[in-house]
C-alpha positions in Angstrom: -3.5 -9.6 -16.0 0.0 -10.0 -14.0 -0.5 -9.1 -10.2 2.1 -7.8 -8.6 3.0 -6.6 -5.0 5.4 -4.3 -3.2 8.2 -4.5 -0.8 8.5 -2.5 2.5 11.6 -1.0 2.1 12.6 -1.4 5.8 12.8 -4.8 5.4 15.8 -6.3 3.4 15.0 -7.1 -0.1 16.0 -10.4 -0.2 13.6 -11.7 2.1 10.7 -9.7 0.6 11.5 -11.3 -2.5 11.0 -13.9 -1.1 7.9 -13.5 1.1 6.1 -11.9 -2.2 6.9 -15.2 -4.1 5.4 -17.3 -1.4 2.6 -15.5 -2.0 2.1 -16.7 -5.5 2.7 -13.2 -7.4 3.5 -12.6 -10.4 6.5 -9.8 -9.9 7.7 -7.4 -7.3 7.3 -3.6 -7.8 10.7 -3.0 -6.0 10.4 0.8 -4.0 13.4 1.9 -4.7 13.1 4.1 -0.9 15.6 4.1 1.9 16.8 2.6 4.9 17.0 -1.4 2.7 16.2 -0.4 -0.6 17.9 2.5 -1.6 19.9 2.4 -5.2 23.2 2.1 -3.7 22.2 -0.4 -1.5 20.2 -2.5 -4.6 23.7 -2.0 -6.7 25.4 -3.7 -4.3 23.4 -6.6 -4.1 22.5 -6.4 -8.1 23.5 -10.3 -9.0 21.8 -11.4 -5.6 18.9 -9.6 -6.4 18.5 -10.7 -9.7 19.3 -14.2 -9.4 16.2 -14.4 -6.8 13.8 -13.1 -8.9 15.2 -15.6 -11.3 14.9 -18.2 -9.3 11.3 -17.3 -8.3 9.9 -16.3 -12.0 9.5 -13.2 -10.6 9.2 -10.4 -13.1 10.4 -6.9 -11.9 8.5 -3.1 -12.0 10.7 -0.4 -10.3 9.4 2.9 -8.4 11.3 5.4 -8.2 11.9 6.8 -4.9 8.8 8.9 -3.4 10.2 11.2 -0.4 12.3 13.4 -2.7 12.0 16.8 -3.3 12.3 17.4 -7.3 10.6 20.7 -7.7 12.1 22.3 -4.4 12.4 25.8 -4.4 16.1 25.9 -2.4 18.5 24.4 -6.1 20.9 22.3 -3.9 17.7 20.3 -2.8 16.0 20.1 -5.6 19.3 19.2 -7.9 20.1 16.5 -5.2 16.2 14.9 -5.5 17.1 14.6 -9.4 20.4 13.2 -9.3 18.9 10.7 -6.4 16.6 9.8 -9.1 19.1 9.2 -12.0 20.9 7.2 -10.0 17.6 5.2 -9.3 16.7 4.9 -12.9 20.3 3.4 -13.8 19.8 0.6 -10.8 16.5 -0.2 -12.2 17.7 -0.5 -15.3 20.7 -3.0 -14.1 18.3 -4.6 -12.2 16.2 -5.5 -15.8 13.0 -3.4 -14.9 10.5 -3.9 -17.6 9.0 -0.3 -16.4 9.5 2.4 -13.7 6.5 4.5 -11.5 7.6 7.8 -10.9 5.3 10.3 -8.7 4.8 13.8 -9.6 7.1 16.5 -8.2 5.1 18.1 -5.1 4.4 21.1 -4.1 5.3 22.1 -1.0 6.5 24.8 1.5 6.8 28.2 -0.2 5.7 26.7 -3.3 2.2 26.7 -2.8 2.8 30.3 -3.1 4.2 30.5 -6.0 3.0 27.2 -8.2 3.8 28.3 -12.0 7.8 28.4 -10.7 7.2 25.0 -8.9 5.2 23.2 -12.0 8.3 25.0 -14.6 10.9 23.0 -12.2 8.4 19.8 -12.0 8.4 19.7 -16.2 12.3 20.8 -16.2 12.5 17.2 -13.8 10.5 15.0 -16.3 12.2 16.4 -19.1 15.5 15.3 -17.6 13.8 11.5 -16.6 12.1 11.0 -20.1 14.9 11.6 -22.4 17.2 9.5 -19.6 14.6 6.7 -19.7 15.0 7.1 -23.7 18.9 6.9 -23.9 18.2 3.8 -21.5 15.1 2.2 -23.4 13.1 1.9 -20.3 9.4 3.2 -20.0 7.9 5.8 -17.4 4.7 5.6 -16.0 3.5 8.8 -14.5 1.3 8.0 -11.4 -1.8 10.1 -10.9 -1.3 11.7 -7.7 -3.6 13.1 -4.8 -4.8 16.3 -4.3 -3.1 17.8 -1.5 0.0 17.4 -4.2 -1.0 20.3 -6.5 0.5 18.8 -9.4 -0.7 15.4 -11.7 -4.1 15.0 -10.0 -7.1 15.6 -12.7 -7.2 14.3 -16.1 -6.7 18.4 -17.4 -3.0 17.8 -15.5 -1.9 15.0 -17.7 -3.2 16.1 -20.6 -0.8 18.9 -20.7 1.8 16.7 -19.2 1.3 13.9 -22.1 1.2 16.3 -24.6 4.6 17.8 -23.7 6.0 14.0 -23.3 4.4 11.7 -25.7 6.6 8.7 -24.4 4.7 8.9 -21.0 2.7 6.5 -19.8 -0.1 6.5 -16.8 0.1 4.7 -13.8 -3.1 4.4 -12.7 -3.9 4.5 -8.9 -7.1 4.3 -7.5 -6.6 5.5 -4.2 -5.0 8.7 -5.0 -7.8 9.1 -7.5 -10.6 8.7 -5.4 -9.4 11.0 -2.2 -11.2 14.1 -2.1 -13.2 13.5 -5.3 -15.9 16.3 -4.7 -17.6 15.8 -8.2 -17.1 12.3 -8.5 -16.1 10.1 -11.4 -12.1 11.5 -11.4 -10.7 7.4 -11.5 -13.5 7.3 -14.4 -12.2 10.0 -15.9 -8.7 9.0 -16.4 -9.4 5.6 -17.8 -12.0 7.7 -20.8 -9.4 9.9 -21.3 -6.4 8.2 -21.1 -7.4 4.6 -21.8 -4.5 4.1 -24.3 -1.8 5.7 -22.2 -2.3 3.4 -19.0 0.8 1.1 -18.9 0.2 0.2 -15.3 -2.2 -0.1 -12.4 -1.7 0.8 -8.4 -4.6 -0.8 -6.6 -5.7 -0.4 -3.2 -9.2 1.0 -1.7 -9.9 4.3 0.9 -13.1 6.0 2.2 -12.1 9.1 0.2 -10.5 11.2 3.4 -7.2 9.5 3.2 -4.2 7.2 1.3 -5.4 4.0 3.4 -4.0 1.6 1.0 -6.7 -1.2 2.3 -7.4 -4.3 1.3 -9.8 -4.0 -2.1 -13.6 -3.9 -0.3 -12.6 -2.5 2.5 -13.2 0.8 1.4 -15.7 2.8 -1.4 -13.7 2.5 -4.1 -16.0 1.2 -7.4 -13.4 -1.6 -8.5 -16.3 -3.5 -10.0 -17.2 -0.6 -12.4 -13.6 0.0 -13.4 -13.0 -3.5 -14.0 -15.6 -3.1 -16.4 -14.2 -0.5 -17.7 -10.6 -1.8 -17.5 -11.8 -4.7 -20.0 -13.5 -2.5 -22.6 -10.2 -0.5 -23.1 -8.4 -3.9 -23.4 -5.7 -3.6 -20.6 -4.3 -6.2 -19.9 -0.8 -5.9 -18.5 0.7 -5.6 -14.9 -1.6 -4.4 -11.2 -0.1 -3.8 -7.9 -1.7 -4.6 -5.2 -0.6 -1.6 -2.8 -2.9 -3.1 0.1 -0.3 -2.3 3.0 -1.5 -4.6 6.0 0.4 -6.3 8.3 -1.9 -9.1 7.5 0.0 -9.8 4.0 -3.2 -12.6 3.4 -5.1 -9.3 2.8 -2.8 -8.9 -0.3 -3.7 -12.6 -1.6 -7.9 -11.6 -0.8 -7.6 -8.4 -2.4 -6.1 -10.5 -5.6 -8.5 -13.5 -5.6 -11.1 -10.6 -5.7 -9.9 -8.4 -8.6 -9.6 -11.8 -10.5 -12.7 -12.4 -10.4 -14.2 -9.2 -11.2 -11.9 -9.0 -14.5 -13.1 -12.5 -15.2 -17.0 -11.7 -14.7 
């Protein structure tokens, strides 16, 4: 397993490169979000950036930027949000991302109103994304999404959405998958179903109510079942740590944890 961990994108990239690699990680999952890390920005500094993570064996995952709007019912906004995120995918591509995370379109506004015109734009976007990501040979995972987002939350969502993109992959996050879980077993659920489609891991724990992103324990999050679970499936590739403390020690705990539940 490669451990990873995220920047905070108000902070310049640089020195989170940096302060990640101090931290004894194996790669950065760049957020590709604005003020410091937006694509323009990041093309700018393109042989700066990439000569640190070379000169910290850092590997590279990129996200995609996740305040945008790609299923928005007014076209200029929605039409902007996607060219936002070509752009994005390009940059990540100069950058030498091995992968990219890319959320869901949401569903907001109006559009709770009327959700079979917002899901038609949301496939019209990943349409666009996957045969870009083709033409560039660069891999999307799909992240699982909460529910108050409508759209790529239970395993019935990507079921339809993998079947309509075969070269989608799953990013699999636990604390989106585990708030509001009235029946139980949804994070379960994903790994039975979708096992072989998981191509990388967001991990961070909650209490169920809310995106917490705390450190792994602090929450009820079963990470000792899914590790379990994990290994019988054979994955064995990149995790994020998305454990957002100020405390960035939580980030090295939260590891030390998850390494030894996927060696027990």
């Amino acid at each position: 397993m490669r451990f990873g961990a995220m920047n905070f994108p108000v902070m310049p990239v640089l020195d989170e490169i940096d302060s990640i690699a101090r931290l004894g990680f194996d790669y950065l999952e760049l957020a590709m979000d604005p003020p410091m890390a937006h694509h323009s920005i990041l093309a700018a500094a393109r042989n700066d950036i990439v000569m640190a993570l070379q000169a910290h064996g850092l590997g590279l995952v990129c996200h995609l930027p996740t305040f945008l709007t790609t299923a928005d019912l007014t076209e200029s906004l929605r039409r902007a949000s996607i060219a936002e995120m070509h752009h994005s995918l390009n940059v990540a591509t100069d950058l030498g991302a091995e992968k990219v995370v890319l959320h869901p379109s949401m569903v907001g506004g109006m559009g709770v109103f009327v959700q079979a015109m917002v899901k038609a734009y949301a496939f019209d976007f990943l349409a666009e994304m996957v045969a870009d990501a083709e033409r560039l040979n660069l891999t999307i995972c799909l992240e699982n999404m909460f529910p108050r987002n409508l759209l790529g939350v239970e395993p019935e969502d990507f079921a339809e959405i993998f079947q309509a993109f075969p070269s989608l992959q799953l990013t699999l996050d636990t604390g989106h998958a585990h708030i509001a879980d009235q029946k139980g077993g949804r994070l379960q659920k994903l790994v039975e179903r979708f096992g072989k489609r998981i191509g990388h891991l967001h991990f961070s724990d909650n209490h169920g109510r809310r995106d917490d992103h705390l450190a792994i324990g602090k929450g009820t999050v079963n990470f000792a079942e899914l590790a379990r679970s994990l290994k019988a499936i054979g994955y064995d590739d990149t995790l994020t740590l998305e454990v957002f403390d100020q405390d960035r020690g939580m980030l090295v705990a939260s590891r030390e944890k998850l390494k030894a539940l996927f060696a027990g």
